[in-house]
C-alpha positions as a Markdown table, in Angstrom:
| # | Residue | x | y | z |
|---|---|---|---|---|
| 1 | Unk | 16.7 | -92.5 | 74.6 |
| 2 | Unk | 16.0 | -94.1 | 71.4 |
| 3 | Unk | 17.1 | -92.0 | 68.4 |
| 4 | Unk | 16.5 | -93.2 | 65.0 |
| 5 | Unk | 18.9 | -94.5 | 62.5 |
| 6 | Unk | 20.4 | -91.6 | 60.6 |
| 7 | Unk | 22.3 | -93.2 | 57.6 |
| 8 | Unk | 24.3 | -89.6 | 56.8 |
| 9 | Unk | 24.9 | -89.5 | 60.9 |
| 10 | Unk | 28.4 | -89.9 | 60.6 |
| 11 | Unk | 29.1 | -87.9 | 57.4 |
| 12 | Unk | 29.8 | -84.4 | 56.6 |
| 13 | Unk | 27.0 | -81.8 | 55.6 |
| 14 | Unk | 24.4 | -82.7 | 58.2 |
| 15 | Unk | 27.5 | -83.1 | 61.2 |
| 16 | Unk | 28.7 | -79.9 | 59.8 |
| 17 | Unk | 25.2 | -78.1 | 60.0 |
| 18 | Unk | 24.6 | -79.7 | 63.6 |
| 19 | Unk | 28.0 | -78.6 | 64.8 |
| 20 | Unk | 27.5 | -75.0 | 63.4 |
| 21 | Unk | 24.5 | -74.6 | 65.4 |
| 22 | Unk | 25.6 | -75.9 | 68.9 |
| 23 | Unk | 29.2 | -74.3 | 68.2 |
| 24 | Unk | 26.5 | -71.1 | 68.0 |
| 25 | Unk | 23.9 | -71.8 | 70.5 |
| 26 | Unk | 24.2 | -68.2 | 72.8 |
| 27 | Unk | 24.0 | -66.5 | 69.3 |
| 28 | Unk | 21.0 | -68.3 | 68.1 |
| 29 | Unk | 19.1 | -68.0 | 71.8 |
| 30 | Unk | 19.7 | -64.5 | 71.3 |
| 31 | Unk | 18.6 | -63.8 | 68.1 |
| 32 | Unk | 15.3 | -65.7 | 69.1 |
| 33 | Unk | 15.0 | -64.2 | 72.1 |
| 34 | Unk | 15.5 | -60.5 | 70.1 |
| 35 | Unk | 13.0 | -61.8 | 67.4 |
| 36 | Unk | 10.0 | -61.8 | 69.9 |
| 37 | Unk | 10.6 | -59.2 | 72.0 |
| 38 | Unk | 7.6 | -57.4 | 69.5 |
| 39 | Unk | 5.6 | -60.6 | 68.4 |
| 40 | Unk | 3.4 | -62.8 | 70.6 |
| 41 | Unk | 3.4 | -66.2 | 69.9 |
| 42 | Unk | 0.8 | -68.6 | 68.9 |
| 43 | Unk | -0.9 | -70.6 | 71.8 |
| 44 | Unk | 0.5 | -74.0 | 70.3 |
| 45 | Unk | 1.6 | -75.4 | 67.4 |
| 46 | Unk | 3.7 | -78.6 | 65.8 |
| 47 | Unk | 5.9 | -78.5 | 62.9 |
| 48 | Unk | 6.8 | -81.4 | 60.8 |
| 49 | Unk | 10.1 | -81.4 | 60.1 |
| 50 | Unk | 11.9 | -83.7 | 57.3 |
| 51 | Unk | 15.9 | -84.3 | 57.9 |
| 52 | Unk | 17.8 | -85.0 | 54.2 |
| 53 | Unk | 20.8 | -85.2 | 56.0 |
| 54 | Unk | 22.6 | -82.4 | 53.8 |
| 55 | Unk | 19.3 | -80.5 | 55.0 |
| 56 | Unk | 17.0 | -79.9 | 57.9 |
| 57 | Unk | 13.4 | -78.3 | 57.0 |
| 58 | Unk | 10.3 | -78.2 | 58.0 |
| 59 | Unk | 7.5 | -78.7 | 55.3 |
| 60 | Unk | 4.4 | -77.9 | 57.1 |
| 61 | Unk | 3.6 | -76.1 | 60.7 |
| 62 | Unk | -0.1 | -76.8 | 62.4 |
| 63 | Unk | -1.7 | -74.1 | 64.2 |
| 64 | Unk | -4.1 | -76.8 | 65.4 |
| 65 | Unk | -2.2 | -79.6 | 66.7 |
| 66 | Unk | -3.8 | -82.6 | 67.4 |
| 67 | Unk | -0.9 | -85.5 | 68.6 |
| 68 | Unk | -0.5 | -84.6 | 72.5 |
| 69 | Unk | -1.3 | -88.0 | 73.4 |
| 70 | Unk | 2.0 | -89.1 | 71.5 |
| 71 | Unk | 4.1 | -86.3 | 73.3 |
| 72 | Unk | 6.6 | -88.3 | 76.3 |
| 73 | Unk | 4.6 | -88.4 | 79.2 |
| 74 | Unk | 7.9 | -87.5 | 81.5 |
| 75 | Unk | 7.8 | -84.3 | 80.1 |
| 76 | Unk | 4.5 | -83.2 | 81.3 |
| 77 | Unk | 6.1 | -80.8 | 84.0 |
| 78 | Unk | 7.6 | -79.0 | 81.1 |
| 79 | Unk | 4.1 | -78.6 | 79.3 |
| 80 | Unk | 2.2 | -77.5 | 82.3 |
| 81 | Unk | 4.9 | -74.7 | 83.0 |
| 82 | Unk | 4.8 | -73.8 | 79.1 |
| 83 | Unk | 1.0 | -73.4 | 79.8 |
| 84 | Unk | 1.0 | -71.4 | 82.6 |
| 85 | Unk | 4.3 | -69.2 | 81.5 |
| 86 | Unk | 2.6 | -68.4 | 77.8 |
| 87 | Unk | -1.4 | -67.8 | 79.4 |
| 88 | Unk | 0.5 | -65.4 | 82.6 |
| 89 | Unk | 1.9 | -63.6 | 79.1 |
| 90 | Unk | -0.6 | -64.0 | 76.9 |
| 91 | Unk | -3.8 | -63.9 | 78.8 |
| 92 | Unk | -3.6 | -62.7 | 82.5 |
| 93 | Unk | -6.5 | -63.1 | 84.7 |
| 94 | Unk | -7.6 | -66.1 | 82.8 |
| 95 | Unk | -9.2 | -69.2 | 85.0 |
| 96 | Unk | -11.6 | -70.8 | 82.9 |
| 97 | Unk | -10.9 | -72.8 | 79.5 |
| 98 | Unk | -13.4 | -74.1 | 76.8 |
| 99 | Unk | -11.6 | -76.7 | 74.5 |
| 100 | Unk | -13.3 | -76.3 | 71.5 |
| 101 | Unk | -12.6 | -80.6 | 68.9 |
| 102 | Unk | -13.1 | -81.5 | 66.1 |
| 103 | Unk | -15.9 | -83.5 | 65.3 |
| 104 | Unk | -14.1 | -87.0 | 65.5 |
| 105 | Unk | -15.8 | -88.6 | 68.1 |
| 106 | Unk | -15.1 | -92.2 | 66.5 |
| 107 | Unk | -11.3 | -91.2 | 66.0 |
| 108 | Unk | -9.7 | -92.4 | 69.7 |
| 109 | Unk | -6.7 | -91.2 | 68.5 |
| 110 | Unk | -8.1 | -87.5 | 68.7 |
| 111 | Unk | -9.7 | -88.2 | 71.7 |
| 112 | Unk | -6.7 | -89.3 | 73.4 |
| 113 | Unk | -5.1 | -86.0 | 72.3 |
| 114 | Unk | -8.1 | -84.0 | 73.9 |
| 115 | Unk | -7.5 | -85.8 | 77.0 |
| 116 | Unk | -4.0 | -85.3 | 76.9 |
| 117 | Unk | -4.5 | -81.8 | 76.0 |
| 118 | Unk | -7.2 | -81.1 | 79.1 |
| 119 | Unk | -4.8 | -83.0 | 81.2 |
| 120 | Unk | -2.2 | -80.3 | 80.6 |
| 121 | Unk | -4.2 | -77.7 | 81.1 |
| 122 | Unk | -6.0 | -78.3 | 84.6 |
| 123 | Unk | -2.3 | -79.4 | 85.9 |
| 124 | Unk | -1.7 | -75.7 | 85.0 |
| 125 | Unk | -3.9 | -74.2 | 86.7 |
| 126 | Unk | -7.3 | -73.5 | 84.4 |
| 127 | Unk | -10.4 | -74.9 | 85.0 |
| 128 | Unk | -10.9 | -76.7 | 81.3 |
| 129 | Unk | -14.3 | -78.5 | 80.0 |
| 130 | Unk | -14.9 | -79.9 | 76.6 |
| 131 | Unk | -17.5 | -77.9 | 74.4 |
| 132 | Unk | -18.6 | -80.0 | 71.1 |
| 133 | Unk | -20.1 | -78.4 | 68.1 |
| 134 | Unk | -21.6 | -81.9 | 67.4 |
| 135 | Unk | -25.2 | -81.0 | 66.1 |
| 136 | Unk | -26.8 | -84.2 | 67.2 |
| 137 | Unk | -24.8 | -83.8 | 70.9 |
| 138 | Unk | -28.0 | -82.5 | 73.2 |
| 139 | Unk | -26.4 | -83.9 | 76.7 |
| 140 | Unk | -23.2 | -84.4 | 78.3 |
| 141 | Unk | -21.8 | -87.4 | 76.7 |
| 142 | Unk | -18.5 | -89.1 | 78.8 |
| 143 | Unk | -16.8 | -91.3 | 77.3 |
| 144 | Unk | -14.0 | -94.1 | 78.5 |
| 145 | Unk | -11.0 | -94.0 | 76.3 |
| 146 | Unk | -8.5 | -96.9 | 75.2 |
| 147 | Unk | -5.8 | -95.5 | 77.6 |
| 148 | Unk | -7.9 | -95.3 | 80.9 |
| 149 | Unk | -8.9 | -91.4 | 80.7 |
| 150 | Unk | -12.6 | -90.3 | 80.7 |
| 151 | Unk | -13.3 | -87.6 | 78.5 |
| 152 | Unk | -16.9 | -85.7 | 78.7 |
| 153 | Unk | -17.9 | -84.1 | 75.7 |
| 154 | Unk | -20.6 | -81.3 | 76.5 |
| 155 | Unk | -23.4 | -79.3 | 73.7 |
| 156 | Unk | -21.8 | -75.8 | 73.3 |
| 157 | Unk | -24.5 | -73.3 | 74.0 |
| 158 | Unk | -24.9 | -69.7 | 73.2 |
| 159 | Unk | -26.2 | -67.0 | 74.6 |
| 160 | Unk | -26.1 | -63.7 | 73.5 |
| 161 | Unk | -22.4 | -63.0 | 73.0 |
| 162 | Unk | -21.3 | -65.7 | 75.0 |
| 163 | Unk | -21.0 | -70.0 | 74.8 |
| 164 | Unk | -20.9 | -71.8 | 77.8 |
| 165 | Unk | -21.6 | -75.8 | 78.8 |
| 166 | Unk | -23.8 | -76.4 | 81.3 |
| 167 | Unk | -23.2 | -74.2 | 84.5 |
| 168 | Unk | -19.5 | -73.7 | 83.1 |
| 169 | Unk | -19.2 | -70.1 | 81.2 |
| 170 | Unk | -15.0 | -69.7 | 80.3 |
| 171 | Unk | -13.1 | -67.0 | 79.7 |
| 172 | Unk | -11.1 | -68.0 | 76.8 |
| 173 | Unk | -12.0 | -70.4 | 74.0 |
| 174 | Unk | -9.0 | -73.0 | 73.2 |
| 175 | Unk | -9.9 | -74.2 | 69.5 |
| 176 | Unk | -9.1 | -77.5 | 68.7 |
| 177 | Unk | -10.8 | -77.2 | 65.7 |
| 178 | Unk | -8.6 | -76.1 | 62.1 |
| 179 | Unk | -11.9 | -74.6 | 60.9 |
| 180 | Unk | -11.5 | -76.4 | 57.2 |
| 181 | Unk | -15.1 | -75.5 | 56.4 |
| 182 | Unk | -15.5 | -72.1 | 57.8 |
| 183 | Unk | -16.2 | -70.1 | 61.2 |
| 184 | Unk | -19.6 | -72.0 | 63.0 |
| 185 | Unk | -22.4 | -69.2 | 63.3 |
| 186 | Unk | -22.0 | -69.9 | 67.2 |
| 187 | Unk | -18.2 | -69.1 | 67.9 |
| 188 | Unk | -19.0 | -65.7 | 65.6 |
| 189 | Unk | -19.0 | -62.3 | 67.2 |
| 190 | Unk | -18.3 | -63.7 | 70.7 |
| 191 | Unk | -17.2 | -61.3 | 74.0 |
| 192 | Unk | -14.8 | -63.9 | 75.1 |
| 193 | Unk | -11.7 | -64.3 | 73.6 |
| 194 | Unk | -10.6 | -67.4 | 71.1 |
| 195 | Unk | -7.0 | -69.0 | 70.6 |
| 196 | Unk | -6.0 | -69.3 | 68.0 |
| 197 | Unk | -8.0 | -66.7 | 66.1 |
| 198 | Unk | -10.7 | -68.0 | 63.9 |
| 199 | Unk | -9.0 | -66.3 | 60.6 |
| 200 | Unk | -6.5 | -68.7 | 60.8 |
| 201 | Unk | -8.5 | -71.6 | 59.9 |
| 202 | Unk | -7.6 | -73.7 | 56.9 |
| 203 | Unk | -10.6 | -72.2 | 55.5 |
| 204 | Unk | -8.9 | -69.0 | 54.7 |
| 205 | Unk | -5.1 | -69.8 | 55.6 |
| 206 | Unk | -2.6 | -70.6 | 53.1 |
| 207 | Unk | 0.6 | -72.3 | 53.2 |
| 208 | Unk | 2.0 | -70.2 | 50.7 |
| 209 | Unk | 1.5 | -67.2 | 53.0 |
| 210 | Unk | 3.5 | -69.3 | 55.4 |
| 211 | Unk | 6.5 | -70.4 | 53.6 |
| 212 | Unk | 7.2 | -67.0 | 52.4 |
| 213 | Unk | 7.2 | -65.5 | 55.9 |
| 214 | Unk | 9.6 | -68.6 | 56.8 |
| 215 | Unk | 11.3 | -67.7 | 54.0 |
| 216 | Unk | 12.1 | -64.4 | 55.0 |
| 217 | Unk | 12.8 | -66.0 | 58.8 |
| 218 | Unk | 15.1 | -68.4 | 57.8 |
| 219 | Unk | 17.2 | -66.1 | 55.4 |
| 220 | Unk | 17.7 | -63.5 | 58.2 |
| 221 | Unk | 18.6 | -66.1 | 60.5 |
| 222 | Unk | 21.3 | -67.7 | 57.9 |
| 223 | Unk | 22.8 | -64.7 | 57.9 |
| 224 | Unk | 23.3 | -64.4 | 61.3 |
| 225 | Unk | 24.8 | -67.5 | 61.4 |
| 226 | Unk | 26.8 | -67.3 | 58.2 |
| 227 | Unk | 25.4 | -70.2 | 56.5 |
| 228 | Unk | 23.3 | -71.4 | 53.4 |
| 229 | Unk | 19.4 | -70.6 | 54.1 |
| 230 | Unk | 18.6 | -73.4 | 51.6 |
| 231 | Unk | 19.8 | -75.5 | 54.5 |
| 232 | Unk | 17.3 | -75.0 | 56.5 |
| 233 | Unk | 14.2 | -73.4 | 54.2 |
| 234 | Unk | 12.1 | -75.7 | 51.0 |
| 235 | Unk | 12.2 | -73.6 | 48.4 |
| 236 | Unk | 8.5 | -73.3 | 46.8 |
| 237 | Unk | 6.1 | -71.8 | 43.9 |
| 238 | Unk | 2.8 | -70.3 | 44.4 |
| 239 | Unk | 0.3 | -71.6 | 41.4 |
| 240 | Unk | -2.9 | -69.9 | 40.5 |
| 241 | Unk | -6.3 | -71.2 | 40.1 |
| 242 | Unk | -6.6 | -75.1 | 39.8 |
| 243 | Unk | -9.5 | -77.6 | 38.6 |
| 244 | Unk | -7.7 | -81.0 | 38.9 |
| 245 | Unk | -11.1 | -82.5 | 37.4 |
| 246 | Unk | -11.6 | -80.6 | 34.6 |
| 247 | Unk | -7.6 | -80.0 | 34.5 |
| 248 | Unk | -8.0 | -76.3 | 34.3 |
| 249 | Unk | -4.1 | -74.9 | 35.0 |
| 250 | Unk | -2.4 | -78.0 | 34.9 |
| 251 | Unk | -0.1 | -76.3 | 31.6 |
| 252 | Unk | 1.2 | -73.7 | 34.3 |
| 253 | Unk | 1.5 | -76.2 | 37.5 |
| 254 | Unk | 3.8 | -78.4 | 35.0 |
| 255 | Unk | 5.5 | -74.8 | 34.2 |
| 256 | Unk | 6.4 | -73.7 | 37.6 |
| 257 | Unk | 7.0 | -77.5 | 39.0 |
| 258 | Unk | 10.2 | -77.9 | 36.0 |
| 259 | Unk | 11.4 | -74.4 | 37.3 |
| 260 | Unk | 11.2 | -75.3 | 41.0 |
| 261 | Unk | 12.9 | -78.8 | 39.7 |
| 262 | Unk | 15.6 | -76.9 | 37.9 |
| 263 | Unk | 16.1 | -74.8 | 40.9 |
| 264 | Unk | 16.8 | -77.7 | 43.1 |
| 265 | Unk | 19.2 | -79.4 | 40.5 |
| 266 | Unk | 21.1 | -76.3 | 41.4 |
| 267 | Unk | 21.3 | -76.6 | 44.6 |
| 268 | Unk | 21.8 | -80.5 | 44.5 |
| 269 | Unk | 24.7 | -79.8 | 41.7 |
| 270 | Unk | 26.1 | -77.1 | 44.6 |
| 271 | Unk | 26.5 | -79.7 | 47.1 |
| 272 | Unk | 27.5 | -82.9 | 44.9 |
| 273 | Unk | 24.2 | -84.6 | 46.3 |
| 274 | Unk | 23.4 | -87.7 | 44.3 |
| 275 | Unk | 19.8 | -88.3 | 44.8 |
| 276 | Unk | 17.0 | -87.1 | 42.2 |
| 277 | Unk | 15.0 | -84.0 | 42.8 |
| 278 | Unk | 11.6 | -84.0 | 43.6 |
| 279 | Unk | 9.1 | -81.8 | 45.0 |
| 280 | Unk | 5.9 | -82.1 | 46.7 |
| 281 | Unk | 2.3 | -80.9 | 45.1 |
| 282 | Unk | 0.2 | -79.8 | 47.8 |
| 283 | Unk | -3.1 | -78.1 | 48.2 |
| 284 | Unk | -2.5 | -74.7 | 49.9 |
| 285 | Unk | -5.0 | -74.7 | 52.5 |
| 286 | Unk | -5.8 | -78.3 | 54.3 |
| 287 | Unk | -4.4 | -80.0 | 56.9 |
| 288 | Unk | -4.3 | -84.6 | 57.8 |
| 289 | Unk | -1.4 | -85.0 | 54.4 |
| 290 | Unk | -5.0 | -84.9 | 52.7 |
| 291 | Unk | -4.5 | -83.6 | 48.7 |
| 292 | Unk | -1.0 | -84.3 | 48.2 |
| 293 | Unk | 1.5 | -85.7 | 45.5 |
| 294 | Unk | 5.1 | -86.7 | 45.2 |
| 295 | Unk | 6.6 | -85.7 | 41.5 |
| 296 | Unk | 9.9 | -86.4 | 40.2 |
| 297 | Unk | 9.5 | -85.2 | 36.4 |
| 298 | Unk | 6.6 | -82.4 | 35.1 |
| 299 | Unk | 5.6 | -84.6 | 32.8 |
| 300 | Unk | 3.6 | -87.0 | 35.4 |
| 301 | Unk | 1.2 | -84.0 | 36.4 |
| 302 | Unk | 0.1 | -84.4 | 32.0 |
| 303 | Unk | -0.4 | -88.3 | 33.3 |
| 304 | Unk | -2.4 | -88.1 | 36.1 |
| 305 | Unk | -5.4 | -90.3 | 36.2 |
| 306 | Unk | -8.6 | -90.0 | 37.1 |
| 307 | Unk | -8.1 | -91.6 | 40.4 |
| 308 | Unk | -5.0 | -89.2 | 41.2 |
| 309 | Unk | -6.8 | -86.1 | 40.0 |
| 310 | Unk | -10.0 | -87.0 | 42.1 |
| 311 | Unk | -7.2 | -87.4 | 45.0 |
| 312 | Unk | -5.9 | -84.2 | 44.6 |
| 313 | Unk | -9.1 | -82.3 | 44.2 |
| 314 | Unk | -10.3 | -82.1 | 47.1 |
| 315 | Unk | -9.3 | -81.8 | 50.8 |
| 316 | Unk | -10.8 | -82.8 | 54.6 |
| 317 | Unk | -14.3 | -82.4 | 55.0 |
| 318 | Unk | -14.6 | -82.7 | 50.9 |
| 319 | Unk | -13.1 | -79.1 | 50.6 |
| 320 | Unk | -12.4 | -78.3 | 46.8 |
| 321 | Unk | -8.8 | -77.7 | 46.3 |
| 322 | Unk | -8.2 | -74.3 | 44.3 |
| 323 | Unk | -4.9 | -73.8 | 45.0 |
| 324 | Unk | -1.6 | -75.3 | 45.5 |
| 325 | Unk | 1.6 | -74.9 | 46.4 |
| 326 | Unk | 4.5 | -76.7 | 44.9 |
| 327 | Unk | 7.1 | -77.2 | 47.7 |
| 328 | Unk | 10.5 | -78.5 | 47.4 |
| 329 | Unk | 10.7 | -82.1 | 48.5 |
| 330 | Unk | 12.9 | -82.6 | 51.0 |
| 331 | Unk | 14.2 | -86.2 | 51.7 |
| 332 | Unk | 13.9 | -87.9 | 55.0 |
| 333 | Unk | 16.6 | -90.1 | 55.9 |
| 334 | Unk | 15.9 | -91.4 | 59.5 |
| 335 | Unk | 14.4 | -94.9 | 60.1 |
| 336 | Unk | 12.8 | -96.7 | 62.7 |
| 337 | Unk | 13.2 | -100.0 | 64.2 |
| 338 | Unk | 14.5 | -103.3 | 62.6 |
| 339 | Unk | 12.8 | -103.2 | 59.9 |
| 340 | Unk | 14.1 | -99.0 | 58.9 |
| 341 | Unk | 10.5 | -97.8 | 58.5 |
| 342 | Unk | 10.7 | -94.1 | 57.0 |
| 343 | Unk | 10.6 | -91.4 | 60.1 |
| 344 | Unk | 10.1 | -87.9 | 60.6 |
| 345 | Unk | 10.0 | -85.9 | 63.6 |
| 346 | Unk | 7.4 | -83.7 | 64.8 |
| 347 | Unk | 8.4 | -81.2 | 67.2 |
| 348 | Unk | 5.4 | -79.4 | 69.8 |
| 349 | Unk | 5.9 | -76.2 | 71.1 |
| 350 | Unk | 3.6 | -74.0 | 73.4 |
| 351 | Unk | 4.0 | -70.6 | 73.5 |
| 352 | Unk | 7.4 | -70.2 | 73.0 |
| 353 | Unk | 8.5 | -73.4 | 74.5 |
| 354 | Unk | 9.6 | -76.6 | 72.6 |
| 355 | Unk | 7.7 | -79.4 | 74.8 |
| 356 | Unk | 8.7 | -82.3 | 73.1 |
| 357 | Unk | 7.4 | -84.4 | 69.7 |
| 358 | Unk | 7.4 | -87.8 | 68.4 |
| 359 | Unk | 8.4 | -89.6 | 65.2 |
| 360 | Unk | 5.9 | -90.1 | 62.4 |
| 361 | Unk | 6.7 | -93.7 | 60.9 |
| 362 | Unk | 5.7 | -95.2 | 58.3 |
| 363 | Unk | 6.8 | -98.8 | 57.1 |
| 364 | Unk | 4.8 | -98.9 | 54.0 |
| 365 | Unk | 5.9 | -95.4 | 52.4 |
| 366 | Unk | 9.7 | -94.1 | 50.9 |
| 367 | Unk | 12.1 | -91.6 | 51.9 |
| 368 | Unk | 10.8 | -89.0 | 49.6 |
| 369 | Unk | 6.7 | -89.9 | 50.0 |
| 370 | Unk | 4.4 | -87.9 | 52.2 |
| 371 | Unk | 4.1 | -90.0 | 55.3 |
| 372 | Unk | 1.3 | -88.4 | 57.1 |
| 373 | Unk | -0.8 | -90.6 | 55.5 |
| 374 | Unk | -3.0 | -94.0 | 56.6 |
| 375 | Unk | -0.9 | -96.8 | 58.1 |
| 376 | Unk | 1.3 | -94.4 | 59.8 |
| 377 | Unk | 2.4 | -94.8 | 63.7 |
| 378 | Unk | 3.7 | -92.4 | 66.4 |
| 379 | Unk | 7.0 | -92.7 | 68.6 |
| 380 | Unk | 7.1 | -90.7 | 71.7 |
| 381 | Unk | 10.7 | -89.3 | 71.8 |
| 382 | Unk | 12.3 | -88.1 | 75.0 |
| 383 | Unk | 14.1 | -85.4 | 72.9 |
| 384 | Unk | 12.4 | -82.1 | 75.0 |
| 385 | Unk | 15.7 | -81.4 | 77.4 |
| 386 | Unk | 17.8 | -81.9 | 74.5 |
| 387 | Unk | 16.0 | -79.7 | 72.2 |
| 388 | Unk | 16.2 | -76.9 | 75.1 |
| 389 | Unk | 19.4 | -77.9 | 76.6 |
| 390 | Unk | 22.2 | -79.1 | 74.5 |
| 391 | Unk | 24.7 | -80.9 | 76.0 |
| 392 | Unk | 27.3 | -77.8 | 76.4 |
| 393 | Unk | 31.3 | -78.8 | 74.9 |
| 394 | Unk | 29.6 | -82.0 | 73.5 |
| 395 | Unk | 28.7 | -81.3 | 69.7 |
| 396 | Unk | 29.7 | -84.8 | 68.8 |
| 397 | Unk | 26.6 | -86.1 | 71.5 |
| 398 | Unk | 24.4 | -88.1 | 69.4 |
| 399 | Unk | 21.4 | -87.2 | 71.7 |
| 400 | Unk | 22.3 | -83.1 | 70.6 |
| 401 | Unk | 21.0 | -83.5 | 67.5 |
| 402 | Unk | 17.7 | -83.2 | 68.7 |
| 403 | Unk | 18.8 | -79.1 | 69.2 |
| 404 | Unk | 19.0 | -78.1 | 65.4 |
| 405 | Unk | 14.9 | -79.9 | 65.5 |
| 406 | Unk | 14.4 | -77.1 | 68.2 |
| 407 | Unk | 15.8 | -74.2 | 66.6 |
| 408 | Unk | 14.0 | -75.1 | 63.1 |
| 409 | Unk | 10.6 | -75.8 | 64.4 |
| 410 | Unk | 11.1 | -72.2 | 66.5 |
| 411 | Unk | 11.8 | -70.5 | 63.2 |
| 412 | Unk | 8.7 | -72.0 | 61.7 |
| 413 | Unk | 6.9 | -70.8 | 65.0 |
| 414 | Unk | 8.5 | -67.6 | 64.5 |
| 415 | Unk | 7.0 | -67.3 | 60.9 |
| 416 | Unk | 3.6 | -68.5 | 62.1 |
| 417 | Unk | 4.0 | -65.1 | 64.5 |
| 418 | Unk | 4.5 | -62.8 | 61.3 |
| 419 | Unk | 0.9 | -64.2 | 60.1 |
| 420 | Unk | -0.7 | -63.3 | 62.5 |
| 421 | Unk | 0.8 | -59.6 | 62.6 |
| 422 | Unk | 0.3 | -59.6 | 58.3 |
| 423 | Unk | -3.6 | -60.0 | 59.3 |
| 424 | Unk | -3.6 | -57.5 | 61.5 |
| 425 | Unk | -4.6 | -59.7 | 64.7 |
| 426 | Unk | -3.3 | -57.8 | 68.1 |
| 427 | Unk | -3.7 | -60.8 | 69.4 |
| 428 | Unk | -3.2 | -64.7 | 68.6 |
């Protein structure tokens, strides 16, 4: 298994905060396993985690993920029984599967991912065809892909309250699509069911929505456990209305970003941590690390620019950016390879079920930068069993620290849950 260099591996908080959590593992399980006996869980999701050392966090969690191509191909037997364990809960009596992509048909990075992810699903069980919303896509297109997979892109088409391809007409609608610029007219008012639910596009999602649900996640779960929830939660600010262009709001962004800096200086003063705060400016709805900024001092956000505020302005597909959220930055301090590129893992779960993740590296970006950004490269990590499966008596196991990844990204999962029942959705 390769497992990144940690420079804090050896020292005290983050051994300390690993050691609490195996020393604790049948609680944890069973507080999870309590937690969902009245939720239903998303149909997938990935969680970007960053690891300070004297903190684990996660700082954003996709409903959409795109990335199964990077997952460890050993562990496909645990995807396919995630699949078919969450759809027997979930969805009963299901057989057929649209995939609904993104548009990205020059990206073969995505496509890999829908490959991957149609892989997994007919090894389940389900029937599963591709249906673009590509306007200019008026036959089945197949295309060969860099890994060896063929992947056949078909015209959705509607009729009545029902979208098929071709001769195929699914039961359930698998969006693969984070809906940045609104519900298409054609997935609209449809009999068959969609995963996840439209509403849960990044057209009318917000992070901040998120965060405080995880907040409220991760501070009951502390308790349990009798530790810190700043451990394991970045602390954030809402901000209202922003114009980055015509720097409408950026008095009360620099307002709440010197709080949220103070607040940290706290926390840092607390634990005798020696770095320098920082927190991360974000837009509150968008997805790809589009619309972000690192800042160390409030002062910077009264020097942006006009290249930085055109940055931050607006988001995938050219969506204006509105709102933000001001998140606690949270350090990463894993590297990668000879040359101690800055990592961060990524942990994929279906249903309920941690199926594995990758590193996000990125040689050309710090410890406390956003690294999903251009230039950045994927490492398939083996770390599913352990993230599932510690190794029981063994809290000094380098390979167990892969568990506390497991048990974060589930609360962030768990969070996602409490969306969907805040919006009313009976079903994800």
């Amino acid at each position: 298994m390769n497992v990144p260099h940690l420079t804090t591996a050896t020292t005290g908080p983050l051994l300390a905060l690993e050691r609490q959590f195996l020393q604790q593992q049948v609680k944890i399980e069973t507080w999870l396993r309590e937690k969902w006996q009245n939720l239903a869980a998303p149909f997938y999701c990935s969680v970007d985690l960053r690891n300070a050392g004297f903190k684990v966090a996660p700082v954003d969690t996709n409903l959409f993920p795109a990335g199964f191509n990077n997952l460890n191909s050993d562990f496909m037997p645990l995807c396919i029984q995630a699949v078919q364990a969450t759809m027997a809960e979930l969805y009963p009596g299901i057989k057929q599967i649209l995939l609904v992509p993104e548009n990205h048909t020059r990206n073969q990075f995505y496509l890999e991912n829908l490959a991957a992810l149609q892989e997994i699903l007919v090894k389940a069980g389900f029937a599963t065809r591709v249906g673009s919303l590509l306007p200019d896509l008026t036959a089945p297109s197949e295309l060969a892909l860099p890994s060896g997979r063929q992947l056949l892109l078909e015209p959705l088409v509607r009729e009545g309250d029902r979208v098929s391809v071709a001769d195929f007409s699914p039961c359930l609608l698998l969006l693969n699509n984070d809906l940045s610029g609104g519900i298409p007219e054609i997935l609209t008012n449809l009999q068959q069911a969609i995963v996840p639910a439209p509403h849960l596009g990044w057209f009318k999602r917000l992070k901040s929505e998120h965060f405080s649900h995880y907040q409220t996640v991760s501070t009951e779960f502390a308790e349990a456990l009798g530790l810190d929830p700043w451990l394991i939660n970045p602390i954030f600010r809402n901000c209202g209305e922003m114009d980055f262009l015509k720097q409408h709001g950026l008095e009360g962004l620099q307002d709440k970003v010197t709080d949220l800096l103070a607040s940290i200086r706290g926390k840092y003063r607390e634990y005798k941590i020696e770095q320098k705060p920082f927190v991360m400016v974000k837009a509150d709805a968008g997805t790809y690390g589009m619309a972000v900024m690192m800042v160390q001092d409030a002062k910077e956000l009264a020097e942006l620019n006009r290249k930085q505020r055109t940055h931050m302005a607006a988001s995938k597909n050219s969506q204006s950016v509105n709102k933000v959220i001001i998140q606690e930055g949270v350090y990463t301090f894993e590297t990668w390879g000879e040359a101690e590129a800055a990592a961060e893992p990524v942990v994929y779960m279906l249903g309920k079920h941690v199926v594995g993740g990758f590193y996000r590296v990125h040689s050309r970006r710090g410890i406390n930068e956003n690294l999903n950004a251009p230039g950045m490269q994927f490492e398939p990590l083996a770390f599913a069993e352990s993230c599932n499966n510690p190794d029981y008596g063994k809290c000094d196991c380098c390979a167990n620290r892969f568990y506390i990844y497991g048990v974060v990204a589930r609360l962030a999962l768990l969070a996602a849950a409490y969306e969907f029942k805040t919006l009313g959705e009976s079903n994800p």
